[in-house]
C-alpha positions as CSV (number, residue, x, y, z in Angstrom):
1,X,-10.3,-18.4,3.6
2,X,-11.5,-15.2,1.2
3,X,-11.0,-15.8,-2.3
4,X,-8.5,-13.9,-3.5
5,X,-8.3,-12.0,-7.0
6,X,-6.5,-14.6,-9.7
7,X,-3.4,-12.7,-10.3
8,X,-2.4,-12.2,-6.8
9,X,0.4,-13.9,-5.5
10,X,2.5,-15.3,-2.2
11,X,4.9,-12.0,-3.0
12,X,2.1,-9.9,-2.9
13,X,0.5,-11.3,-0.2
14,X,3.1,-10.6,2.5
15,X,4.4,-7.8,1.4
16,X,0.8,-6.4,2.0
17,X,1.1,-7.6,5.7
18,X,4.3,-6.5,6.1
19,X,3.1,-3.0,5.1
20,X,0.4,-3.0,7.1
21,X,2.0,-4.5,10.5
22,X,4.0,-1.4,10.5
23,X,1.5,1.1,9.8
24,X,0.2,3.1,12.9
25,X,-2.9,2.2,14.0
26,X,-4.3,5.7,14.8
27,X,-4.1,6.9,10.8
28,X,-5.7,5.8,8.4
29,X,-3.6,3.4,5.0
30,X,-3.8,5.4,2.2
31,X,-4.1,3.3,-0.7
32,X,-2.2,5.2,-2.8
33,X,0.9,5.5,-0.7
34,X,0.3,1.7,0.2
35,X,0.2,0.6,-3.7
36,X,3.3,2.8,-4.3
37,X,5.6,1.6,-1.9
38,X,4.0,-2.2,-2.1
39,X,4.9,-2.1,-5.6
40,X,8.7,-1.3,-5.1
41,X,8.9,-4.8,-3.3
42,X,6.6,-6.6,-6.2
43,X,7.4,-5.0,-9.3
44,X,7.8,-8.3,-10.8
45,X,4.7,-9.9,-9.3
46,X,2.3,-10.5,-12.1
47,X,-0.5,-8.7,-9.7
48,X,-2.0,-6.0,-11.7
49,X,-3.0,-2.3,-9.2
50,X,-6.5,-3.4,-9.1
51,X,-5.7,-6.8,-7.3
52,X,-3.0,-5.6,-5.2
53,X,-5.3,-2.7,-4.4
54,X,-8.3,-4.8,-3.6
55,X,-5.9,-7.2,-1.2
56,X,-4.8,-4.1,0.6
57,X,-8.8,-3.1,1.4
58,X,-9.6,-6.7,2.1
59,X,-6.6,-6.9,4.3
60,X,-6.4,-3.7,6.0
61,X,-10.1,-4.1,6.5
62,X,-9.5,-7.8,8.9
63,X,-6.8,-5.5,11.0
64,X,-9.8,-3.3,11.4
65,X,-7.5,-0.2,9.9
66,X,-9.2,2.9,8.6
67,X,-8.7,3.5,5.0
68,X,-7.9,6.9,2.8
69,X,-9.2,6.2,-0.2
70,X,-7.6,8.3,-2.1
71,X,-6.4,6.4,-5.0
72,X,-7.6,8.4,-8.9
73,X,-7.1,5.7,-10.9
């Protein structure tokens, strides 16, 4: 099991697979878009951008998904 950063919870968690399991498989998850709508579902999860954006790489990358990385911040 990958250690995960400290502030990211269950919440978090699934709603990053859920994302993901319904993202097409022929384009690539933008990581902007993904934080964006990811955060509408856990707005009051205590995960901060940089952990919910590192779970979505981490996770995205075991789906073997491409990746836009296309986040500014």
């Amino acid at each position: 099991m990958r250690e995960l950063p400290f502030d990211v919870d269950a919440d978090a968690v699934i709603e990053v697979g859920r994302y993901l399991d319904g993202h097409a498989k022929t384009t690539a998850v933008s990581i902007s878009e993904a934080l964006r709508v990811i955060r509408r579902h856990v707005n009051k999860s205590r995960v901060g951008d940089n952990g919910l954006e590192e779970l979505i790489v981490q996770s995205a990358a075991a789906r073997k998904l491409a990746l836009l990385l296309d986040n500014h911040n």
